[in-house]
N, C-alpha and C positions, 0 to 999 in steps of 0.2 A: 555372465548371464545378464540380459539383457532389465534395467532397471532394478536390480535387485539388492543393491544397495538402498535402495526408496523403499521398498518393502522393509529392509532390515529396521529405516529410520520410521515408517508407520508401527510397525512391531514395540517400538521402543515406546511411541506415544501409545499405545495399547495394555503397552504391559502390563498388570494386575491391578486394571481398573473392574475385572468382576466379583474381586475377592477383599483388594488390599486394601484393609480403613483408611489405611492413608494416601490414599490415591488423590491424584492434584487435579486431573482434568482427563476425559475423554474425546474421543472425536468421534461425531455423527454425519452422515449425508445426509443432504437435502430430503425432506419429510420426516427425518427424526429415526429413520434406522441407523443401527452402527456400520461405521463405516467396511465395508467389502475392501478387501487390501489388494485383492485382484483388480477391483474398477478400479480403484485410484490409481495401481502402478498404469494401467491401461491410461486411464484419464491425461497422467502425467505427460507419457509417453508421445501421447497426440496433442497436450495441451502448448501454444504459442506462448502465451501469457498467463502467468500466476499474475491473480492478486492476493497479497495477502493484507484481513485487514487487520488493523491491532486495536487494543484497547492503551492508550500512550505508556500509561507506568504499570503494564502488567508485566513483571518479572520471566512468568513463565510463557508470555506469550512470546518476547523475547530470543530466548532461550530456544524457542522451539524455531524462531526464521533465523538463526544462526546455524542450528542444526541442520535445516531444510536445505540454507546455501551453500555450507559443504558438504551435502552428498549429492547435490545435483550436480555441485563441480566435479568431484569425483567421477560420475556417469557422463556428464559432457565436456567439461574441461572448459576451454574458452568461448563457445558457444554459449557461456551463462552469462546474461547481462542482470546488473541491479540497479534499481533504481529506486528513490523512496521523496515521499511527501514531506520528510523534515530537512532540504534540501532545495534551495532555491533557484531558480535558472539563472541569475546573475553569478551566482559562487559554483557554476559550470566551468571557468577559468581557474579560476584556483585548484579546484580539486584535482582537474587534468594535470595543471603545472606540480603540485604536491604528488600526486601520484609518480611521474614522472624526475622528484628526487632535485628538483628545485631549490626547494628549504624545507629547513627541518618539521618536526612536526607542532612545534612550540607556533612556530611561526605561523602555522595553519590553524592552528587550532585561536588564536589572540586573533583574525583577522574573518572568518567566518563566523554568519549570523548561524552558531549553532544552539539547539534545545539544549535549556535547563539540563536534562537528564542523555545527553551524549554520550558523557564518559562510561556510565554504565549498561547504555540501550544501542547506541547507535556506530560509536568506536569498532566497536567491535567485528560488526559490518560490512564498514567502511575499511578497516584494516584488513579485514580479510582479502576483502578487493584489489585490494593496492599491493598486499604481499603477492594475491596470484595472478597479478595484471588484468585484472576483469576491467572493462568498461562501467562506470559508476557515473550514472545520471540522474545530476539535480535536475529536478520535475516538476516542483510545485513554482507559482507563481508568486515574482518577489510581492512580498508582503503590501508592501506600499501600494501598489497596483489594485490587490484586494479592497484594502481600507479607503479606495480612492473612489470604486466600484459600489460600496458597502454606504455609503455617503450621497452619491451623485448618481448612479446607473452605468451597465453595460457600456452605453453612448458616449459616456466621458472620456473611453478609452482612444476615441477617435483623433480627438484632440495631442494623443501623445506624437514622437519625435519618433521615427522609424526606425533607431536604433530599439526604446523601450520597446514596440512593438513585436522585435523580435523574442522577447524575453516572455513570449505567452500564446497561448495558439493564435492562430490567424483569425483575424477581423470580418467580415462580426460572428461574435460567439454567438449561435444556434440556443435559445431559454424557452423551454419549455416551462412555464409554471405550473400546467396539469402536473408534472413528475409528483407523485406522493411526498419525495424526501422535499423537494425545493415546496411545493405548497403549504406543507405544514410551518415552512419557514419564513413563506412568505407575511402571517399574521405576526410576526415576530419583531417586524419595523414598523409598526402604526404604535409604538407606544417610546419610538428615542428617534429620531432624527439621525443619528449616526449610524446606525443600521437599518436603514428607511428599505435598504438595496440590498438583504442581505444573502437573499437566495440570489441575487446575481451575482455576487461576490463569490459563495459558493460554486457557482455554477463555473464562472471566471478558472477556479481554481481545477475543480473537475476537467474542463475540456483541456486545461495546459498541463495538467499531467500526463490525460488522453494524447495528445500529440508528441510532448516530448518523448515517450513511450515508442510510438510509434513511426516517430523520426529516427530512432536509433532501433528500431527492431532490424531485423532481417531474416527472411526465409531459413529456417532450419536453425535459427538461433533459438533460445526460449529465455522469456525477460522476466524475472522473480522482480516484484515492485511491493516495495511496506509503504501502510499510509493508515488511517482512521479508519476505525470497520465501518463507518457512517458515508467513505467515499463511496464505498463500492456495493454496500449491504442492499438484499432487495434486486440487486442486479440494476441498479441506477447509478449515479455521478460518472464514475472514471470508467466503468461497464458499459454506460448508458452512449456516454463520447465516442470510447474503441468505436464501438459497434456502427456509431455514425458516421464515423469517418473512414472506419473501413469494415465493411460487414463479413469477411471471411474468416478473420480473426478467430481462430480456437480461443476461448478463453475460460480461465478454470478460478473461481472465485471462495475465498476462504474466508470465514471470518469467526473472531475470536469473542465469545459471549463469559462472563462471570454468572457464578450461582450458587446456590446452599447446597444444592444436589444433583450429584452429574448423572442420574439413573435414568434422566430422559430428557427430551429438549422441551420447554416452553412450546405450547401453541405458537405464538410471535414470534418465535425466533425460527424454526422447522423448513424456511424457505428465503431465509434470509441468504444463504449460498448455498455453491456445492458440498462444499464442505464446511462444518461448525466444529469449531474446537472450545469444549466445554469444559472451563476453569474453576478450580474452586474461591466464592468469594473473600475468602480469607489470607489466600495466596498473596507473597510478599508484593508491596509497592515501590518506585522505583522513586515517588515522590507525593 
């Protein structure tokens, strides 16, 4: 039956959260009803691209995009691409050669710029991928790039050597500072010199997962991508890029909010995606 594996996995995030005291977290759609398990399989069904965004050390957020990535395998098998924000475009080499059974995993793991919290957030992931031969794309922009951006401007980037240039979307990155997210960030550099630029460093990072995304997408594939619910929330950053660089893009936006009480969503939060997955603030951390 068509998607019904996705229902079984919505069912599972639903389960006696009307009743159980102990319930961790629910999920609402955009304006704060709960979520219809009908739209969402439909949603899915038609959706190109999941974003899903996370809160970094939330356990149960976690928990639930490992879930999400093996029953979408399940339902489409190798047509599931991943891709994530704690994953740099320069360590696109290694992971292909590691995936591909090169060296071991010691040797991967000592040699990649990986997060603090890997072994317990993002291994797992990543492992998945590799055991079922999924395509696994590092997305985000190397670091050095940002911090370079975050100092000097957009502009500086011009200056690099055309191999770096491949390692981030293409020249020149498109900054809107109207965007709400990048404006509020913009008063953020009149008080340090080293993040003078930081909404374009932001922004930097935005449009090169935006592409590397859709460098590797393809027609009838569908790309599950983890990253900061801050890239995607509001339907801006990596939302904001797809959409500009290619506007036909189906794209279905998730994001993961913490709270005392899951009985309703926050005003602020209600339209921050399509989908809200509402955590309890108590729920373990991963650091």
């Amino acid at each position: 039956m068509k998607l019904i594996i996705l229902m079984a996995f919505m069912a599972i995030v639903l389960a006696g959260c009307d009743s159980a005291e102990f319930s961790a977290f629910k999920v609402y759609e955009k304006g704060g009803d709960k979520v219809n398990l009908l739209e969402l399989r439909n949603k899915l069904e038609k959706t190109d691209i999941i974003l899903f965004g996370e809160l970094h050390n939330n356990a149960m957020a976690h928990w639930l995009q490992l879930q999400l990535t093996k029953e979408l395998h399940k339902e489409i098998g190798d047509k599931l691409i991943i891709g994530a924000e704690m994953f740099e475009s320069d360590t696109q080499l290694m992971i292909d050669e590691y995936f591909e059974g090169l060296y071991p995993t010691k040797n991967f793991e000592d040699e990649a710029k990986l997060w603090k919290n890997y072994s317990t957030d993002y291994k797992p992931l990543l492992e998945f991928a590799r055991k079922n031969k999924l395509k696994f794309v590092a997305t985000n922009v190397p670091r050095r790039y940002a911090a370079l951006v975050s100092r000097q401007n957009l502009e500086k980037l011009n200056d690099l050597t055309p191999e770096a240039k491949k390692l981030m979307a293409p020249l020149p990155i498109t900054f809107d500072p109207e965007l709400p997210a990048y404006k509020e960030m913009l008063g953020m550099g009149a008080h340090s010199k080293e993040v003078k630029y930081f909404a374009e460093a932001q922004a930097l990072k935005d449009a090169t997962m935006a592409h590397f995304i859709i460098k590797n997408f393809k027609s009838g594939n569908k790309f599950l991508h983890f990253h900061g619910a801050y890239h995607s929330d509001n339907f801006q950053g990596i939302y904001w890029y797809l959409k500009h660089y290619m506007p036909s893009l189906n794209i279905l936006t998730i994001s993961v909010v913490e709270t005392p009480n899951l009985d309703s969503l926050d005003d602020k939060d209600k339209n921050k995606a399509d989908y809200i997955i509402m955590i309890k603030d108590d729920f373990t951390k991963t650091y």
